[in-house]
C-alpha positions in Angstrom: 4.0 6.8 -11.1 0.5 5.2 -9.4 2.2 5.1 -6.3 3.4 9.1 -6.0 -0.1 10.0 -8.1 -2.0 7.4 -5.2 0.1 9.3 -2.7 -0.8 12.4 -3.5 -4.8 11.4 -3.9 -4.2 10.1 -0.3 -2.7 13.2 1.1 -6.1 15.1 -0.3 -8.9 12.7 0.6 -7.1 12.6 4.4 -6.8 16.4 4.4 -10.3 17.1 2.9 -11.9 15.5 5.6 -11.3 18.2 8.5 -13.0 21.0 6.0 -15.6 18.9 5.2 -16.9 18.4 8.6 -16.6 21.9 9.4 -18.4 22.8 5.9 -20.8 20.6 7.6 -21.4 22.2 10.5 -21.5 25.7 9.7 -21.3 26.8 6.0 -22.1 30.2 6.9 -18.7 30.9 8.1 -16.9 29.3 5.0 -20.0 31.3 3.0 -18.7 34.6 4.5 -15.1 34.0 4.6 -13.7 36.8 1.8 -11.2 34.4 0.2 -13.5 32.2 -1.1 -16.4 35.1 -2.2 -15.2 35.4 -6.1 -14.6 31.9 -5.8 -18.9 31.6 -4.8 -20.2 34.7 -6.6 -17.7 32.9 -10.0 -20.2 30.2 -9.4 -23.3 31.6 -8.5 -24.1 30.7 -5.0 -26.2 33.1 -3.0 -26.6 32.0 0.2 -24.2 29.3 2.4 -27.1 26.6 2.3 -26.0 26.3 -1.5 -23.0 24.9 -0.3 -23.5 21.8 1.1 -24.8 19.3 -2.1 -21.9 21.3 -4.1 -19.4 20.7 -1.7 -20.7 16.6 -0.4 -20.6 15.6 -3.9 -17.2 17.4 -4.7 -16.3 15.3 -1.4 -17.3 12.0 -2.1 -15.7 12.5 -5.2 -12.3 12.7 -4.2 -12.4 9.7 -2.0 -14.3 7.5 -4.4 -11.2 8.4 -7.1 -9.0 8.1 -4.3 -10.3 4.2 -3.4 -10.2 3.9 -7.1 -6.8 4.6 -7.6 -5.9 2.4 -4.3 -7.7 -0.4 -5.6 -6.0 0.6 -9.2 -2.5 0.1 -7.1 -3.3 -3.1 -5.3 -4.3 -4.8 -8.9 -1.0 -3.6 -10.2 1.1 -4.5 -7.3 -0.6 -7.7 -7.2 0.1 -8.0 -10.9 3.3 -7.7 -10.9 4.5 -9.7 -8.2 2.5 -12.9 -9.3 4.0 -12.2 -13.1 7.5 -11.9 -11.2 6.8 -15.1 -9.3 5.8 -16.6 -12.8 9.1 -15.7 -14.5 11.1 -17.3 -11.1 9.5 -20.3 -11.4 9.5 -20.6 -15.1 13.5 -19.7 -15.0 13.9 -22.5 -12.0 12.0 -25.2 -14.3 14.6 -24.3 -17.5 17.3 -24.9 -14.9 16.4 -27.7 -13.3 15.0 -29.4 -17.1 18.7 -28.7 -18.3 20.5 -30.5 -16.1 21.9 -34.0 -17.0 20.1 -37.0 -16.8 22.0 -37.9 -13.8 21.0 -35.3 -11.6 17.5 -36.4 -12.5 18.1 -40.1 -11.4 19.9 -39.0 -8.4 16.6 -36.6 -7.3 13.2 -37.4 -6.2 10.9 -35.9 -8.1 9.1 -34.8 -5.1 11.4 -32.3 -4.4 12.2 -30.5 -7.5 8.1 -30.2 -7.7 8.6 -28.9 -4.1 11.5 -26.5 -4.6 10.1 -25.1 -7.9 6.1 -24.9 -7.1 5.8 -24.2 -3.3 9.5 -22.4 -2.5 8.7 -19.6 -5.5 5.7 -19.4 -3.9 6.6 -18.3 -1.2 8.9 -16.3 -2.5 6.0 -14.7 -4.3 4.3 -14.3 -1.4 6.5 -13.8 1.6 9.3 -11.4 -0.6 8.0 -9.8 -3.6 4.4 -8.9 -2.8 5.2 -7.7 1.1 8.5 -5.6 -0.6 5.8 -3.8 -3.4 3.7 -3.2 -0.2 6.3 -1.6 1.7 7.8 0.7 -1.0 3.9 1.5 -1.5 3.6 2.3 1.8 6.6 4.1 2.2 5.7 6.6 -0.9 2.7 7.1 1.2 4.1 7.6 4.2 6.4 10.0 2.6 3.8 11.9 1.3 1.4 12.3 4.3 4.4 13.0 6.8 5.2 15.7 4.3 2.2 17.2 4.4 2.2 17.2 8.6 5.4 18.9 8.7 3.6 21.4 6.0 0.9 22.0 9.0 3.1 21.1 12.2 6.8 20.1 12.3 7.2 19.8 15.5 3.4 17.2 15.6 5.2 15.5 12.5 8.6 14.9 14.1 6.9 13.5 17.4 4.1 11.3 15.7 7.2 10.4 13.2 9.6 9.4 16.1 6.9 7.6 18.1 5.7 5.2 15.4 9.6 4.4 15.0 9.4 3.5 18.3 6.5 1.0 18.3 7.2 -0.6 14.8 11.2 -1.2 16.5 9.3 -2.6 19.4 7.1 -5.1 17.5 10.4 -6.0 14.9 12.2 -6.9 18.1 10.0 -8.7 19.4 8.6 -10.8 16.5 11.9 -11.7 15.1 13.0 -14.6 16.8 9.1 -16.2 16.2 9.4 -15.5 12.2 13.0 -16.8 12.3 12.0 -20.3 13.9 8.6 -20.3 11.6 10.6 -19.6 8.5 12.9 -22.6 9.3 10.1 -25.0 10.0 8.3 -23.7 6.6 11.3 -24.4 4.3 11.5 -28.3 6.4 8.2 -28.9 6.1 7.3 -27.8 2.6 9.5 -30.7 1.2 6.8 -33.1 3.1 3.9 -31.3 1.6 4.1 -33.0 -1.5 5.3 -36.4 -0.3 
C-alpha cells in the first residue's frame, strides 16, 4: 500500500514540475487561461502575480510529502528485511542448538557462528533488502511508465525499450564478476571469524 500510494506521490511531484516552471515564467498565461478562471475567481485571485506564493507553496508541498513518504518507504523496507533477517537467523540458531551433541563435537564452533551470524547476513543484505528495493522500484516504474504512455506511447515504448537495452547490457556484463565475487564471499567468510 506505501509503495502504490509512494508511486503515485512520485508520478505527481515528477509531473508537477513542467507546470511549475512554466507557472514560473509566465503566470499571466495560466492567469488567463478560461479553464482555470472559476477555479481563481472560487479563490479570489485578481491578478496572475497572485499566483506565484499560492502555487510555490502548493509546490513545495507535494514534494516535501512526496520525500516524506519515500523516506516513510525506505524505513519500512528497511524494517522489514532486517526483522526478516532476524527471524532467519533466530530459526538457523533453534536448528543448529537442536541437533545432537555429536554434531556439536564434530563442528568447530567457528563455523556455525560463521554460517548463522555473517551468511544470514548477507542474506539480509545481498537478497531480501535488494528484492524489497526492486519490487519498490518496479511499482514505481510501473506507475511513471504509465503515466508516459498517458502523455506519449510511442516516447514511453522507446524510452521503455531502450533502458531494457542498457540494464541487459550491464546484467551481461556484470554477471560473470558477481558470480566469482559471490564464490570468494561464501570461502572467505568462514575465515572471518577464525
Amino acid at each position: 500500500l506505501v509503495m502504490i500510494l509512494g508511486s503515485f506521490l512520485e508520478v505527481i511531484s515528477i509531473g508537477i514540475v513542467i507546470p511549475f516552471l512554466g507557472i514560473l515564467v509566465s503566470p499571466e498565461k495560466i492567469f488567463q487561461n478560461e479553464t482555470f478562471q472559476p477555479l481563481f475567481q472560487f479563490l479570489g485571485f485578481s491578478n496572475a502575480s497572485e499566483l506565484l506564493f499560492p502555487i510555490t507553496v502548493a509546490f513545495c508541498l507535494i514534494v516535501l510529502f512526496s520525500s516524506a513518504m519515500r523516506l516513510t518507504l525506505l524505513w519500512l523496507s528497511t524494517r522489514i528485511s532486517l526483522a526478516s533477517g532476524s527471524d532467519l537467523s533466530v530459526d538457523m540458531y533453534r536448528r543448529i542448538l537442536y541437533q545432537p551433541y555429536s554434531f556439536h563435537c564434530n563442528r568447530n564452533s567457528s563455523e556455525i557462528i560463521t554460517a548463522v551470524s555473517n551468511k544470514s547476513s548477507l542474506v539480509v543484505y545481498s537478497i531480501i533488502m535488494p528484492s524489497v528495493v526492486i519490487v519498490n522500484s518496479i511499482v514505481v516504474m510501473i506507475a511513471v511508465m504509465g503515466a508516459v504512455v498517458l502523455v506519449n506511447a510511442i516516447v514511453a515504448l522507446v524510452l521503455f525499450g531502450f533502458l531494457a537495452f542498457v540494464y541487459s547490457i550491464i546484467i551481461y556484463i556484470k554477471r560473470k564478476q558477481l558470480r566469482k565475487e559471490g564464490l570468494v564471499i561464501a570461502l572467505e567468510t568462514t575465515n572471518l571469524i577464525k
